[in-house]
Each structure stands twice: as structure tokens, then as C-alpha cells.
C-alpha positions, 0 to 999 in steps of 0.5 A: 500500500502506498503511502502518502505524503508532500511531494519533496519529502518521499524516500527514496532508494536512490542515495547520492552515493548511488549516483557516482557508486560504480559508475563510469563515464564511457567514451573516446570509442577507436577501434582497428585491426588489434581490437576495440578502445574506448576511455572510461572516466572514473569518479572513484578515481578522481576523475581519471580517465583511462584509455581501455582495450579489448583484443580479438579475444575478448580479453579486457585490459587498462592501458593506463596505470596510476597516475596517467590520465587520458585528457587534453585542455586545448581549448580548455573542453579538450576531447579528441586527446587520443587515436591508435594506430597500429595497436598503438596508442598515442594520448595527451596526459592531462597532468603535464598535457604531453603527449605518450604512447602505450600498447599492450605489450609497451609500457607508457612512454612520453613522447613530446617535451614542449613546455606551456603547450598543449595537444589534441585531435590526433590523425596517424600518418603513416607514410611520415611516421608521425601524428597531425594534430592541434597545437595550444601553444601558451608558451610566451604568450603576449594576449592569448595562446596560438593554435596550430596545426602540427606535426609530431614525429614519433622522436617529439620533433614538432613541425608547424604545418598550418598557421595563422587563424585563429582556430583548428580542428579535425584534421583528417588524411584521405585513404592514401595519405596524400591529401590533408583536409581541415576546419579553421575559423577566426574571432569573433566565431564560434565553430556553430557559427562560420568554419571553413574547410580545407584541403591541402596536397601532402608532399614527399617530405610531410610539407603541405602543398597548396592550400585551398578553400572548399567551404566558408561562410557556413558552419561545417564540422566533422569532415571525413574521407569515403573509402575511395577517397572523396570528402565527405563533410557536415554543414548547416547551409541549409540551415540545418547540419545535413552532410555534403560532398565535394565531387569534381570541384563542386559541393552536392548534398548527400541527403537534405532534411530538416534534421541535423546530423551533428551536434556543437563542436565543444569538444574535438573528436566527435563522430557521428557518421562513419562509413561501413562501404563507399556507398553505405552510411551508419549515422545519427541525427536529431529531430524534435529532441529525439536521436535516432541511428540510421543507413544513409545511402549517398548515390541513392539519397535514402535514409533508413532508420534502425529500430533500436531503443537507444535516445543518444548516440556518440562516438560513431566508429566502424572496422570490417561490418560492425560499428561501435558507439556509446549509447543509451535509453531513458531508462537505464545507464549509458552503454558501450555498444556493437553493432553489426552492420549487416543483421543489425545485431546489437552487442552490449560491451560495457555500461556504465553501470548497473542499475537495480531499480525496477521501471516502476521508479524511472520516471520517463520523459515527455517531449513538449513544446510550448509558445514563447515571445518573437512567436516562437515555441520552445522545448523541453523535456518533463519529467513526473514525480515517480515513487511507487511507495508514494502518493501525494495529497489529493489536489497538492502539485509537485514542486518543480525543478527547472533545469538549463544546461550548459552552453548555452549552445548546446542541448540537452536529451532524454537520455537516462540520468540517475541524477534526475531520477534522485530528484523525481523519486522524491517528488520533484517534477523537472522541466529540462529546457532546450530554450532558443539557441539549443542545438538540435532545432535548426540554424533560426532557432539557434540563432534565435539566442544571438544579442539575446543571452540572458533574455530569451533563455530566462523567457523560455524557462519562465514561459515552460513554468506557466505552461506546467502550472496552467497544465497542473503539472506544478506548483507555481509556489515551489519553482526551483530554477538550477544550472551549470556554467552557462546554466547557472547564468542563466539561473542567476539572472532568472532569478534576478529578474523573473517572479515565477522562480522562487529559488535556485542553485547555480553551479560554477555560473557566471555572476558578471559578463564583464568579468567574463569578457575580460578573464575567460579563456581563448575559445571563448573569449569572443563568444559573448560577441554572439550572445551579447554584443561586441565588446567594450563597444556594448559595455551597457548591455554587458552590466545590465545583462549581470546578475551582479548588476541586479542585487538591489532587487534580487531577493530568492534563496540562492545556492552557490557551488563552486570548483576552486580550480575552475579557469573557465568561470573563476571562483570571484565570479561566484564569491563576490555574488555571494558576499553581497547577498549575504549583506542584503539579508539574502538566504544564501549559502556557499559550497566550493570544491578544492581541486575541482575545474569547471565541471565536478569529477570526484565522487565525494565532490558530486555526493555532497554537491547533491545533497547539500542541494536537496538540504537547501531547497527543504529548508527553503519551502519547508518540507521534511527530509526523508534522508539524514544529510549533513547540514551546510549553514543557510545565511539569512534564512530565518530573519528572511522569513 
């Protein structure tokens, strides 16, 4: 018999503790001719992550003892930070952000020794023997650090190969190693906004011949060479990233429609088409939120969709009929996956953890939309309270948890996340947002967030709340709005200025834009010429745009957490925020992490970031715990009250 009880104060099976418990983070997927990579990040080791290798055999093997650790910081995002070749391995170390090879039969040896540079997106390049990559170079740095692309010979020799933009990515060698092909792009752009491809002659001694432009103007990304040798490529000219080709000097699309088939290029290394013939396609695309896999067959323009449960994909590798990515459904861990190519079999290799909840406590998401200001309509995903030991009282609405991610250009999907679940069998219900200028949803809609950061993502989370209430899905008296990075701006500022949201906690988000501007790191450093304007040329819409500009009128109970040894938001960005709110008689607390970056890794810092937040919002709307959590101390709370 269930019981009942406030939505907020259920128990639930679901601790903290289970949310990093023997689980993985699983991706980098590389496969050839000696078996099977992947990397797996480990909460429980500190964030490490590991390069991992399963031979022919079957037989499952750590390439990285302790202390190694699989991650590049070009860019600050890194990805993109190993390749094989050979049965070899070559990957950046995040300590010392060198790069080392290792191989089953070798023990780890470094190979580069460039002090104050960085390294990542590796292709091998056989005929000379040596790795292409970017180079971040911070080594006698004047304003900011230079990117290149470079030569790496197996001895550590480095031989700049392209120079003079102010970005690089992906570099790719066609089948016979004869033709190098690229993506730049310069300041104020972001790779989402204008790249442009290149393609260049490699000669006898390693040197690249004539340079020349195949595409600008547009955003293109992930280029790639078919078997026999021609360029394949992802480009939004249509206003939508569809894949192209570069065919006797022309560019003709492979298959048009309104979906994208990549995704923001973040990080380096994505992969989300691969090909198992010269004509035969495996590839992942995006409509209306949801990921789908499919057969893309170029000459024949058909795409056909395969029947597998999975809502996400990444990490698209093919080798000899079967093709190998990550994974995962809406209601169970993410899952390293084979899949052959011909019978559309699906191998489970590895996952990245193992749940041991029956369905009856996932809540799965719902798809919906709704109408927003320019007479547009937004999306999210919502999630119900799901807790089958419990009921709430008859007419009460659950509080809501609305939730903003990162980016901001970015996405989020209905991909499962023990997180979530945390909340929703607690009697949270959630409302993820993919507010105007999420990716997924085509060019305008993307665009839709230009000039316009801290405005329309703040009116499509305020707009997905009335749309709950209106609906019965919400208790317009209990709105929670919370977020990451950009996530936590737009939190900051949404509760500075909208008074549907009633409380809030920002994960290393930014409290001043100004800041911002000033101290952020390369990639970035123009990104708000986007978003908000140029600057200094706008520095009013700069300051009216910061939460810290709004503290005079800034009165909802705000929780801060926060990495220490995060280079991308500072830590200032969050304590100036808090001091000030404390002297206004603001309930606020404070929470910061030693040894953490933008992003948390460590296990024991997710355990306490959570139920510090599930603390926080108790003592603010007053409901009782169902968990015995330590307390963190709330500034002004009882004298707000």
C-alpha cells in the first residue's frame, strides 16, 4: 500500500552515493585491426580517465596505470586527446598535457617535451611516421595562446604545418595519405557559427602543398574521407547540419532534411557518421529532441532508420561490418555498444553501470513544446514525480525543478540520468529546457539566442513554468530554477529578474559578463560577441545583462557551488555574488570544491554537491527530509522569513 505524503519529502532508494557508486563515464570509442578502445572516466578515481582495450579475444585490459590520465585542455573542453594506430596508442596526459604512447605489450612512454603547450585531435600518418594534430601553444604568450596545426614525429620533433587563424580542428588524411583536409575559423566565431574547410596536397617530405578553400561562410564540422577517397563533410547551409560532398570541384548534398546530423563542436573528436562501404552510411541525427541511428545511402539519397531503443548516440566508429558507439535509453545507464552492420545485431560491451531499480521508479520523459515571445515555441523535456511507495495529497502539485544546461549552445536529451531520477523519486517534477539557441532545432532557432543571452533563455524557462502550472503539472509556489556554467547564468539572472522562480542553485555560473569578457579563456573569449554584443563597444548591455548588476532587487534563496580550480568561470565570479547577498539579508549559502575545474569529477565532490542541494531547497519551502544529510549553514534564512 502506498503511502502518502508532500511531494519533496518521499524516500527514496536512490542515495547520492548511488549516483557516482560504480559508475563510469564511457567514451573516446577507436577501434582497428588489434581490437576495440574506448576511455572510461572514473569518479572513484578522481576523475581519471583511462584509455581501455579489448583484443580479438575478448580479453579486457587498462592501458593506463596510476597516475596517467587520458585528457587534453586545448581549448580548455579538450576531447579528441587520443587515436591508435597500429595497436598503438598515442594520448595527451592531462597532468603535464604531453603527449605518450602505450600498447599492450609497451609500457607508457612520453613522447613530446614542449613546455606551456598543449595537444589534441590526433590523425596517424603513416607514410611520415608521425601524428597531425592541434597545437595550444601558451608558451610566451603576449594576449592569448596560438593554435596550430602540427606535426609530431614519433622522436617529439614538432613541425608547424598550418598557421595563422585563429582556430583548428579535425584534421583528417584521405585513404592514401596524400591529401590533408581541415576546419579553421577566426574571432569573433564560434565553430556553430562560420568554419571553413580545407584541403591541402601532402608532399614527399610531410610539407603541405597548396592550400585551398572548399567551404566558408557556413558552419561545417566533422569532415571525413569515403573509402575511395572523396570528402565527405557536415554543414548547416541549409540551415540545418545535413552532410555534403565535394565531387569534381563542386559541393552536392548527400541527403537534405530538416534534421541535423551533428551536434556543437565543444569538444574535438566527435563522430557521428562513419562509413561501413563507399556507398553505405551508419549515422545519427536529431529531430524534435529525439536521436535516432540510421543507413544513409549517398548515390541513392535514402535514409533508413534502425529500430533500436537507444535516445543518444556518440562516438560513431566502424572496422570490417560492425560499428561501435556509446549509447543509451531513458531508462537505464549509458552503454558501450556493437553493432553489426549487416543483421543489425546489437552487442552490449560495457555500461556504465548497473542499475537495480525496477521501471516502476524511472520516471520517463515527455517531449513538449510550448509558445514563447518573437512567436516562437520552445522545448523541453518533463519529467513526473515517480515513487511507487508514494502518493501525494489529493489536489497538492509537485514542486518543480527547472533545469538549463550548459552552453548555452548546446542541448540537452532524454537520455537516462540517475541524477534526475534522485530528484523525481522524491517528488520533484523537472522541466529540462532546450530554450532558443539549443542545438538540435535548426540554424533560426539557434540563432534565435544571438544579442539575446540572458533574455530569451530566462523567457523560455519562465514561459515552460506557466505552461506546467496552467497544465497542473506544478506548483507555481515551489519553482526551483538550477544550472551549470552557462546554466547557472542563466539561473542567476532568472532569478534576478523573473517572479515565477522562487529559488535556485547555480553551479560554477557566471555572476558578471564583464568579468567574463575580460578573464575567460581563448575559445571563448569572443563568444559573448554572439550572445551579447561586441565588446567594450556594448559595455551597457554587458552590466545590465549581470546578475551582479541586479542585487538591489534580487531577493530568492540562492545556492552557490563552486570548483576552486575552475579557469573557465573563476571562483570571484561566484564569491563576490555571494558576499553581497549575504549583506542584503539574502538566504544564501556557499559550497566550493578544492581541486575541482569547471565541471565536478570526484565522487565525494558530486555526493555532497547533491545533497547539500536537496538540504537547501527543504529548508527553503519547508518540507521534511526523508534522508539524514549533513547540514551546510543557510545565511539569512530565518530573519528572511
Amino acid at each position: 500500500m502506498t503511502m502518502v505524503a508532500s511531494y519533496g519529502s518521499w524516500k527514496s532508494p536512490i542515495s547520492a552515493e548511488m549516483l557516482t557508486e560504480k559508475t563510469i563515464g564511457l567514451g573516446g570509442v577507436q577501434v582497428d585491426e588489434s581490437g576495440l578502445y574506448w576511455v572510461e572516466s572514473r569518479p572513484e578515481e578522481a576523475g581519471r580517465s583511462v584509455i581501455v582495450h579489448r583484443d580479438l579475444e575478448g580479453n579486457v585490459v587498462d592501458l593506463l596505470p596510476v597516475p596517467l590520465n587520458v585528457r587534453s585542455r586545448v581549448h580548455e573542453y579538450g576531447g579528441g586527446a587520443y587515436t591508435i594506430a597500429g595497436g598503438m596508442a598515442y594520448f595527451t596526459n592531462f597532468e603535464d598535457q604531453q603527449i605518450y604512447s602505450v600498447s599492450v605489450e609497451e609500457p607508457p612512454k612520453r613522447i613530446t617535451d614542449a613546455t606551456d603547450q598543449r595537444f589534441a585531435d590526433y590523425v596517424y600518418d603513416e607514410k611520415h611516421q608521425r601524428l597531425i594534430g592541434i597545437r595550444e601553444d601558451h608558451s610566451g604568450q603576449v594576449q592569448e595562446p596560438m593554435n596550430e596545426i602540427v606535426g609530431i614525429s614519433l622522436a617529439g620533433e614538432i613541425e608547424v604545418l598550418v598557421s595563422g587563424s585563429d582556430f583548428y580542428s579535425s584534421p583528417c588524411l584521405s585513404p592514401d595519405g596524400l591529401q590533408l583536409a581541415w576546419i579553421s575559423w577566426e574571432h569573433p566565431n564560434m565553430p556553430w557559427d562560420e568554419t571553413a574547410l580545407w584541403v591541402a596536397n601532402v608532399n614527399g617530405d610531410g610539407s603541405l602543398g597548396e592550400r585551398v578553400c572548399i567551404v566558408d561562410g557556413e558552419s561545417v564540422c566533422q569532415p571525413k574521407w569515403s573509402p575511395e577517397g572523396t570528402l565527405y563533410f557536415v554543414s548547416d547551409r541549409s540551415e540545418w547540419w545535413n552532410i555534403y560532398r565535394f565531387v569534381d570541384g563542386q559541393v552536392e548534398s548527400v541527403y537534405a532534411t530538416d534534421a541535423e546530423f551533428a551536434g556543437p563542436q565543444w569538444v574535438f573528436g566527435n563522430s557521428d557518421y562513419v562509413f561501413s562501404k563507399e556507398d553505405h552510411i551508419v549515422c545519427t541525427y536529431t529531430r524534435g529532441g529525439r536521436w535516432y541511428l540510421a543507413h544513409l545511402y549517398p548515390d541513392g539519397q535514402v535514409l533508413k532508420d534502425i529500430d533500436l531503443p537507444y535516445e543518444g548516440f556518440g562516438g560513431l566508429q566502424v572496422y570490417e561490418g560492425r560499428c561501435y558507439f556509446t549509447a543509451g535509453t531513458s531508462s537505464d545507464y549509458g552503454q558501450l555498444v556493437g553493432f553489426d552492420v549487416e543483421t543489425e545485431q546489437v552487442e552490449i560491451i560495457r555500461q556504465s553501470g548497473e542499475l537495480s531499480l525496477d521501471e516502476s521508479w524511472i520516471s520517463i520523459p515527455e517531449a513538449v513544446a510550448f509558445p514563447t515571445e518573437a512567436d516562437m515555441t520552445a522545448h523541453a523535456f518533463y519529467y513526473a514525480p515517480k515513487n511507487p511507495d508514494f502518493d501525494a495529497p489529493e489536489g497538492e502539485c509537485p514542486p518543480v525543478i527547472v533545469m538549463v544546461h550548459g552552453g548555452p549552445t548546446g542541448s540537452t536529451s532524454a537520455m537516462f540520468a540517475l541524477a534526475k531520477q534522485y530528484w523525481t523519486s522524491r517528488g520533484f517534477a523537472i522541466l529540462d529546457v532546450n530554450y532558443r539557441g539549443s542545438t538540435g532545432y535548426g540554424r533560426p532557432y539557434r540563432d534565435a539566442l544571438k544579442g539575446q543571452w540572458g533574455v530569451a533563455d530566462v523567457e523560455d524557462a519562465a514561459n515552460g513554468v506557466r505552461y506546467l502550472v496552467q497544465e497542473g503539472k506544478a506548483d507555481s509556489e515551489r519553482v526551483i530554477i538550477r544550472g551549470g556554467s552557462a546554466g547557472g547564468y542563466t539561473t542567476l539572472i532568472a532569478l534576478a529578474l523573473q517572479d515565477v522562480f522562487k529559488a535556485g542553485t547555480s553551479l560554477y555560473g557566471v555572476s558578471d559578463l564583464e568579468l567574463l569578457a575580460k578573464e575567460t579563456h581563448k575559445f571563448e573569449s569572443r563568444y559573448l560577441d554572439q550572445v551579447v554584443g561586441p565588446y567594450p563597444e556594448q559595455r551597457d548591455l554587458y552590466v545590465e545583462r549581470s546578475p551582479m548588476s541586479h542585487l538591489d532587487q534580487y531577493r530568492k534563496p540562492t545556492l552557490f557551488l563552486q570548483g576552486l580550480d575552475d579557469k573557465v568561470v573563476p571562483p570571484n565570479q561566484a564569491e563576490e555574488m555571494v558576499n553581497v547577498l549575504k549583506k542584503n539579508g539574502i538566504p544564501v549559502a556557499y559550497l566550493a570544491f578544492e581541486g575541482e575545474g569547471h565541471g565536478f569529477r570526484k565522487a565525494e565532490t558530486v555526493v555532497r554537491a547533491t545533497t547539500v542541494e536537496l538540504y537547501f531547497y527543504a529548508r527553503v519551502f519547508g518540507f521534511d527530509l526523508a534522508d539524514d544529510i549533513e547540514s551546510i549553514e543557510i545565511d539569512n534564512l530565518e530573519s528572511s522569513r
